[in-house]
NUMI-858773 format. One line per 3 residues: number of its first residue (from 1); their letters; for each residue x, y, z of C-alpha. Coordinates in nm, 2 decimals, padded with zeros to 4 digits. Each point is the difference from the previous one (the first is absolute). Layout:
REM NUMI-858773
NUM	a	X:Y:Z ~ ...
END
This chain:
REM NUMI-858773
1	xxx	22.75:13.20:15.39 ~ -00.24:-00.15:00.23 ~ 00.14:-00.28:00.23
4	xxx	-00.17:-00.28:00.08 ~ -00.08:-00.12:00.34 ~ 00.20:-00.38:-00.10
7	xxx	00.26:00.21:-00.08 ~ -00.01:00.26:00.24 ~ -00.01:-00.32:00.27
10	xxx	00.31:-00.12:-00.16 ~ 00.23:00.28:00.06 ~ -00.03:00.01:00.33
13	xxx	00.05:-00.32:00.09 ~ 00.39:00.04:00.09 ~ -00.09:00.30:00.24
16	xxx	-00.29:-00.21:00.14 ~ 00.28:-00.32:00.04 ~ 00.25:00.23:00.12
19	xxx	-00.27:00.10:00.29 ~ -00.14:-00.35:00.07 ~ 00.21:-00.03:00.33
22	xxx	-00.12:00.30:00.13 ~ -00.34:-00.06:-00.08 ~ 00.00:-00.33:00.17
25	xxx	00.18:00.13:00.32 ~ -00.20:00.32:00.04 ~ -00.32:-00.15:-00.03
28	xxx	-00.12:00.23:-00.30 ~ 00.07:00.14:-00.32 ~ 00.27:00.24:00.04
31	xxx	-00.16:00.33:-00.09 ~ 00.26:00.08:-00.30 ~ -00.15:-00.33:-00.14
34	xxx	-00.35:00.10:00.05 ~ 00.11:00.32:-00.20 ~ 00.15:-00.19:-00.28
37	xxx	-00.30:-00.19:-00.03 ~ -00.25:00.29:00.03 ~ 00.23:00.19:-00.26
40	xxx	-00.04:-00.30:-00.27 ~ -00.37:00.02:00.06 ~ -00.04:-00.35:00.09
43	xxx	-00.24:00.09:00.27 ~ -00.20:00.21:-00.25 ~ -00.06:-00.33:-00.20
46	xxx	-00.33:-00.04:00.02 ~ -00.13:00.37:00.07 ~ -00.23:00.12:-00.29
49	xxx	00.21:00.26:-00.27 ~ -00.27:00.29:00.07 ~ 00.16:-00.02:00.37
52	xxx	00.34:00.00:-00.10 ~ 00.10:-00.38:-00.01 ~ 00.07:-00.26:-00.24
55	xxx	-00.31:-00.24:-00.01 ~ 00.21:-00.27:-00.08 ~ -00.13:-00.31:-00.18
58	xxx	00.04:-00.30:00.26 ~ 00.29:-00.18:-00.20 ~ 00.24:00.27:00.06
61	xxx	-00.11:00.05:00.32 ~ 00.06:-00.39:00.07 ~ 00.35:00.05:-00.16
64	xxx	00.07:00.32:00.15 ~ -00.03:-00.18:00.40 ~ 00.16:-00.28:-00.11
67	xxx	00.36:00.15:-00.14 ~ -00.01:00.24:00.35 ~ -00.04:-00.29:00.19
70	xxx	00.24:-00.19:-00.19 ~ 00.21:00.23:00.15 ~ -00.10:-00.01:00.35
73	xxx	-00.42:-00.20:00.13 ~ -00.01:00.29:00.24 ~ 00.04:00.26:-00.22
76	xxx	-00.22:-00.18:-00.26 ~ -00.22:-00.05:00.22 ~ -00.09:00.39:00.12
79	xxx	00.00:00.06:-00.33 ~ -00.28:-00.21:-00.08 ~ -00.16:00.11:00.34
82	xxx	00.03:00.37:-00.15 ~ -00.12:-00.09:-00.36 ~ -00.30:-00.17:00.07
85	xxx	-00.16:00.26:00.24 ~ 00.03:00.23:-00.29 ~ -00.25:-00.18:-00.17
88	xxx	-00.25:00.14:00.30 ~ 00.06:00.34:-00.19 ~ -00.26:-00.13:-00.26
91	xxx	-00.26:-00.02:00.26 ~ 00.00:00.26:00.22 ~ -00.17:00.32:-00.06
94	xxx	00.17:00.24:-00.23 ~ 00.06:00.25:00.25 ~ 00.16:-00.27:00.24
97	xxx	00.19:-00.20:-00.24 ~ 00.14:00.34:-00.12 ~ 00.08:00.14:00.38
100	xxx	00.21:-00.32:00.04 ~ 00.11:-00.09:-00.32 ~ 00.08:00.29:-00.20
103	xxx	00.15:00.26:00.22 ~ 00.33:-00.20:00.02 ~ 00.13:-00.18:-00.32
106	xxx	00.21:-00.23:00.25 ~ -00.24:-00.04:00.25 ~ -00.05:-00.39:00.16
109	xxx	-00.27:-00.20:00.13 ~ -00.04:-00.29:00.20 ~ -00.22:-00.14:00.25
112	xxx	-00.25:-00.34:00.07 ~ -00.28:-00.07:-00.23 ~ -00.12:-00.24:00.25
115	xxx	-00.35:00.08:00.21 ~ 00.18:00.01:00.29 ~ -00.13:00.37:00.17
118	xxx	-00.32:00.07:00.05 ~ -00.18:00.35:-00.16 ~ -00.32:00.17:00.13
121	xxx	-00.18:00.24:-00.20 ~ -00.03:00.35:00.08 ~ -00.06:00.28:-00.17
124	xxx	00.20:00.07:-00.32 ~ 00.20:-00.34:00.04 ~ 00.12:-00.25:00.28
127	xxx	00.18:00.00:00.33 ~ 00.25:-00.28:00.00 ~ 00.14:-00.21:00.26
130	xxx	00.26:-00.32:-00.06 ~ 00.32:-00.16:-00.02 ~ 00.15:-00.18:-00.30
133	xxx	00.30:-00.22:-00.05 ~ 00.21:-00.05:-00.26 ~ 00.00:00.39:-00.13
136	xxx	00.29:00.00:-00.23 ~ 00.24:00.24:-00.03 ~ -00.23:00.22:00.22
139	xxx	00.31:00.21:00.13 ~ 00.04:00.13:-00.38 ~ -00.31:00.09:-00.05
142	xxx	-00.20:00.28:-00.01 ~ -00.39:-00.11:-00.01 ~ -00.06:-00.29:00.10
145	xxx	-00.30:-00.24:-00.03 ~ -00.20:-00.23:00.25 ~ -00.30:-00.29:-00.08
148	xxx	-00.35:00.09:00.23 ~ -00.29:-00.13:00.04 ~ -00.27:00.26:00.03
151	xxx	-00.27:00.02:00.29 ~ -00.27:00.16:-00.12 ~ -00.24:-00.07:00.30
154	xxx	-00.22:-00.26:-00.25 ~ -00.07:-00.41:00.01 ~ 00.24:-00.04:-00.31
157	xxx	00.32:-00.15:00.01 ~ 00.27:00.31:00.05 ~ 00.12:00.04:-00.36
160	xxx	00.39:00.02:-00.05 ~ 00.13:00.36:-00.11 ~ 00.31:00.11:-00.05
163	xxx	00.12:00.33:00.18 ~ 00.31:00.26:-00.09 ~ 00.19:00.21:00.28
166	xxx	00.30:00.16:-00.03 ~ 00.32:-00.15:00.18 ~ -00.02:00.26:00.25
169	xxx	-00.30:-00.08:00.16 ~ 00.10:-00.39:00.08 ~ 00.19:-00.16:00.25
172	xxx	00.25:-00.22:-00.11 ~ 00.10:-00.27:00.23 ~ 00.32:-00.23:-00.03
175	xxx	-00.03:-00.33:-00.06 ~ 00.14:-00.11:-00.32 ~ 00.27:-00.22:00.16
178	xxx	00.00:-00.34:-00.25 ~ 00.16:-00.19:-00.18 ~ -00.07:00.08:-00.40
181	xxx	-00.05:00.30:-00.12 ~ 00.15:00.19:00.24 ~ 00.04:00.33:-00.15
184	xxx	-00.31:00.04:-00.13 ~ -00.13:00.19:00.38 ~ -00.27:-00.15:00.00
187	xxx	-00.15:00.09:00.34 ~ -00.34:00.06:00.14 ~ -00.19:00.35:-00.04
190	xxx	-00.30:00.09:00.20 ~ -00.21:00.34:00.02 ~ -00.23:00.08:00.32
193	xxx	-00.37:00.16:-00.13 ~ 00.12:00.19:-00.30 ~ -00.22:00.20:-00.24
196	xxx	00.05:-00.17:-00.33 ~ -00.21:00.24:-00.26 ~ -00.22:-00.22:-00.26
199	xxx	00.24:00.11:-00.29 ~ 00.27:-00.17:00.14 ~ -00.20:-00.35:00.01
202	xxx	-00.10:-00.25:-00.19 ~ -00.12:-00.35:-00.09 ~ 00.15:-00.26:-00.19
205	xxx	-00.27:-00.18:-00.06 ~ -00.28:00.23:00.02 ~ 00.15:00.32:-00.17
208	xxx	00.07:-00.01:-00.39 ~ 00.38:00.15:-00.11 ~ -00.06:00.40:-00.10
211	xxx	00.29:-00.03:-00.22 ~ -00.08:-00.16:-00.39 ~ 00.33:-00.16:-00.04
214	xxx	00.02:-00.37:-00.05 ~ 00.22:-00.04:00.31 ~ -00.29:00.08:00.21
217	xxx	-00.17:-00.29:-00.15 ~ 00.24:-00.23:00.17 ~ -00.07:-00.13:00.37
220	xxx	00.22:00.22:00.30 ~ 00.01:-00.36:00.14 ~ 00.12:-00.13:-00.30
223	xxx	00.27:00.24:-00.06 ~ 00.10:-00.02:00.36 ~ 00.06:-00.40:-00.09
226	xxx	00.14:00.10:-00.27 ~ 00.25:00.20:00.14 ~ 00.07:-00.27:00.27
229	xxx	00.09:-00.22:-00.24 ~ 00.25:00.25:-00.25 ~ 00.21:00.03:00.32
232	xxx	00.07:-00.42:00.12 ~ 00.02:00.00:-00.40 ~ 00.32:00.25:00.08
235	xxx	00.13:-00.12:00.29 ~ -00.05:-00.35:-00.19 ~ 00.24:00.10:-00.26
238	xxx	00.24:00.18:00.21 ~ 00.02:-00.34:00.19 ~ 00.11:-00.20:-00.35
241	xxx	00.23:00.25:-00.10 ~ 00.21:-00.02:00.35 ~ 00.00:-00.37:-00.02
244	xxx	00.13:-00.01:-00.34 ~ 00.25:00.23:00.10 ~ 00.04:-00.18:00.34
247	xxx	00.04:-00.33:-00.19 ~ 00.24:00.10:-00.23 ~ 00.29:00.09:00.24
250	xxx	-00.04:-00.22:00.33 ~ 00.12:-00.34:00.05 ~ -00.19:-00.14:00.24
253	xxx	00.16:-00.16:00.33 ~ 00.16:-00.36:-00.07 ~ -00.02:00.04:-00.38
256	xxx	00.14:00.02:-00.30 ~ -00.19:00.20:-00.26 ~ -00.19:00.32:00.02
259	xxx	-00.36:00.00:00.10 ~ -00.12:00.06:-00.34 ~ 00.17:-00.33:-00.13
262	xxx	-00.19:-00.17:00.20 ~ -00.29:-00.16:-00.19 ~ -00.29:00.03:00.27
265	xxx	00.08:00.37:00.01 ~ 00.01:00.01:-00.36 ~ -00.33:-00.15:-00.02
268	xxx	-00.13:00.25:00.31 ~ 00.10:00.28:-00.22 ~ -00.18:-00.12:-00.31
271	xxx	-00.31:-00.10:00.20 ~ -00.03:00.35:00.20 ~ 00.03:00.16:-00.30
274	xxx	-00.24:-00.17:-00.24 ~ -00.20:00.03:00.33 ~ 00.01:00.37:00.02
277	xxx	-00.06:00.11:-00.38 ~ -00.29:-00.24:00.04 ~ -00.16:00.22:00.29
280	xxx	00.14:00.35:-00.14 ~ -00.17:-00.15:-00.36 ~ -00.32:-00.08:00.14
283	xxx	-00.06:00.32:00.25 ~ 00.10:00.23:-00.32 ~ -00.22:-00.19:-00.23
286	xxx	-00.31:00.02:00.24 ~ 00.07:00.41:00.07 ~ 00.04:00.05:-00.44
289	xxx	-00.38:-00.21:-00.05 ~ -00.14:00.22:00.27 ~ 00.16:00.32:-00.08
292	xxx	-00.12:-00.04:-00.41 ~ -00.41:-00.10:00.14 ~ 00.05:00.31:00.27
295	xxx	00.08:00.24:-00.27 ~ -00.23:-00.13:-00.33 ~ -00.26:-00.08:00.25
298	xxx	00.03:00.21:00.28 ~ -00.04:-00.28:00.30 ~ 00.20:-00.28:00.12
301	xxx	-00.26:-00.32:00.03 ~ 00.02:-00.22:00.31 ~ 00.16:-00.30:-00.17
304	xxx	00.27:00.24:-00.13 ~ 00.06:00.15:00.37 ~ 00.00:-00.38:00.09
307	xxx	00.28:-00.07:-00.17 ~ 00.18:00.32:00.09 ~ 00.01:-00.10:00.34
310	xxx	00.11:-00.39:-00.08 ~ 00.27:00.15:-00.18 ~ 00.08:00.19:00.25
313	xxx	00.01:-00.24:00.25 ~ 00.18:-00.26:-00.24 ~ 00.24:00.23:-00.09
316	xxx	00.09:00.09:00.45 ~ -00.06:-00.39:00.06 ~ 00.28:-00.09:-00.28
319	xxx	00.25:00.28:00.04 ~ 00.03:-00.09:00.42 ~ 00.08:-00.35:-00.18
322	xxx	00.26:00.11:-00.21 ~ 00.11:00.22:00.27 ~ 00.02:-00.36:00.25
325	xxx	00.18:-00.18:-00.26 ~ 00.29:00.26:-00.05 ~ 00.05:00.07:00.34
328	xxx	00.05:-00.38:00.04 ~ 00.22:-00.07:-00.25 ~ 00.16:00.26:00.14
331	xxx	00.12:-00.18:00.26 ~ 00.15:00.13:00.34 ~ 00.08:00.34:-00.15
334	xxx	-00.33:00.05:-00.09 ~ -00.07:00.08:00.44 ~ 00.25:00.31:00.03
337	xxx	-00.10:00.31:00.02 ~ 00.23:00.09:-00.26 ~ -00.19:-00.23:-00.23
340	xxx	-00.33:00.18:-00.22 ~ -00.15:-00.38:-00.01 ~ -00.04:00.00:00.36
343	xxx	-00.17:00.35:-00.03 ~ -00.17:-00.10:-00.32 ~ -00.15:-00.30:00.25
346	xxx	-00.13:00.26:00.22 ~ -00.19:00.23:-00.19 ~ -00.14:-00.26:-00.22
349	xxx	-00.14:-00.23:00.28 ~ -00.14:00.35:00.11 ~ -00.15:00.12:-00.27
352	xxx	-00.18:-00.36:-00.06 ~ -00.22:00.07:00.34 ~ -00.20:00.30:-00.14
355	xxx	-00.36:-00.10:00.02 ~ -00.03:00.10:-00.42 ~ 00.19:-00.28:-00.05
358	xxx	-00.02:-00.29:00.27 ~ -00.11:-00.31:-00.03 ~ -00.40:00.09:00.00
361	xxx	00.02:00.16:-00.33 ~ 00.04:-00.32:-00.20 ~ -00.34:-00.11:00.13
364	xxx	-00.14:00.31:-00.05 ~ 00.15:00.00:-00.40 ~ -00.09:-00.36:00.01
367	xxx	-00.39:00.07:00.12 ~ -00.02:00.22:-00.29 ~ 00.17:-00.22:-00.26
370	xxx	-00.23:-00.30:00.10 ~ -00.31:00.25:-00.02 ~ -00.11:-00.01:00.37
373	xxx	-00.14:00.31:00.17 ~ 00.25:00.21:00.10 ~ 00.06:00.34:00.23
376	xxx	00.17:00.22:-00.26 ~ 00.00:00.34:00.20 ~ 00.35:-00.02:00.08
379	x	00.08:-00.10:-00.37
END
């Protein structure tokens, strides 16, 4: 009997709990974590079945992220890192995405979608030269991948490529020191003139998916949001379920009752909730309409990856709100260490500055909505 990746997610949350400490002192996943996670094939979720993965439909994939990081944001969060370059595996060239893809069932990727390297053509593929923050989980992993714009010695704007290396060939430098997040490694990686072969490249916006499947339909972007917003959607609910049980046993200083007699934090409860199921409601509904037109149609339209991406960012604007109002009425306890809301805080606050959901994609939602020319490369 097959498993399913929900499921599969579920079981290990009391070993990925049981680790959260660690994780958040050492800076990174610890590697029996990475294993577990490889093992359950939750870093295979969106690599095509002809190379060996799941090609998961984007619900579970949302509800997959969201029970691991229900269990611990940092560990959620690598996950989704991991999952969502899989999708890549659709685009590459068959040799490539096989080389990397299928000669390891558990292998994981990571990297920086962002054009942030630059690429100059030579023959039989690119020579690659750049740094790039933010590289998840890059200590885990085993190829990683990096955003480049592409100098082909023309007038035209450099167009944006993405490039995979293995892990070995990159430099890892240590500076995830922060706040949120904080096991999630999330460090810079550079490469010096490397040879990138053409198989290994391509463009999200120029290159068509080789792979059929109705995943491949849907936006990397979009799933990245996606993703994003599955794991404040976790820490979110991890955040209500420590209050309640917070609430239920502390009298607070110079009182009488228990917090949760209190009517304020009553009300608190009720609102965060009905806030959260809201979100949760609306992301899953927008991911099923889009899902059903990408597999009867075979494309997702630009209104529907619109609203993909406002869900998305509704979804990591309300949970950090739910996440703010527990860890107030959580009063002083909620600043100890010992305390998940305080962590819960951390890696939510975090995990709200990602660029694919700040503040500039209600605009760009909005633009779109209100029919005004728009930029929808990065869509």
């Amino acid at each position: 009997m097959t498993v399913s990746p929900v499921d599969a997610a579920r079981a290990l949350f009391p070993v990925v709990r049981e680790a959260a400490e660690t994780t958040e002192r050492g800076r990174r996943l610890p590697l029996p974590i990475v294993a577990a996670l490889a093992e359950a094939g939750l870093f295979r979720l969106c690599v095509p079945r002809v190379l060996g993965g799941t090609e998961t439909d984007p619900t579970a994939l949302v509800l997959a992220i969201e029970e691991i990081a229900r269990a611990d944001g940092s560990a959620g969060w690598c996950t989704m890192i991991g999952a969502t370059t899989g999708l890549l595996s659709g685009y590459l060239a068959e040799d490539a995405a096989r080389e990397i893809f299928a000669r390891d069932p558990n292998v994981v990727t990571g990297g920086v979608v962002a054009a942030r390297g630059r690429a100059a053509v030579v023959d039989g593929g690119y020579r690659v030269t750049g740094r790039w923050p933010f590289a998840s989980g890059c200590q885990h992993c085993a190829w990683l991948v990096g955003g480049c714009l592409v100098e082909d010695g023309g007038s035209a704007a450099p167009a944006a490529r993405m490039m995979m290396f293995p892990a070995t060939a990159v430099e890892i430098i240590d500076t995830w020191t922060v706040s949120g997040l904080c096991g999630s490694g999330s460090h810079d990686i550079a490469v010096s003139d490397l040879f990138v072969p053409v198989g290994r490249t391509t463009s999200l916006v120029a290159d068509r998916p080789r792979q059929p499947g109705p995943l491949y339909q849907f936006p990397l972007f979009g799933l990245l949001a996606l993703g994003i917003a599955a794991v404040t959607l976790g820490i979110a609910r991890t955040a209500i379920d420590e209050l309640v049980e917070l609430a239920g046993g502390k009298t607070p200083t110079g009182g009488r009752r228990r917090l949760a007699e209190r009517p304020a934090v009553q009300a608190d409860v009720a609102q965060a909730e009905a806030e959260l199921r809201a979100a949760r409601a609306f992301l899953l509904n927008a991911i099923a309409d889009a899902w059903n037109v990408a597999s009867t149609r075979g494309t997702v339209d630009l209104g529907q990856r619109a609203l993909l991406r406002l869900a998305a960012t509704h979804a990591t604007v309300h949970a950090a709100g739910v996440v703010d109002r527990m860890y107030n009425a959580g009063g002083g306890t909620s600043v100890y260490a010992t305390s998940l809301l305080q962590r819960c805080f951390r890696d939510v606050h975090t995990a709200t500055q990602h660029m694919m959901v700040g503040p500039p994609t209600w605009e760009f939602a909005g633009r779109l909505l209100l029919g005004i020319d728009t930029d929808t490369s990065t869509l």
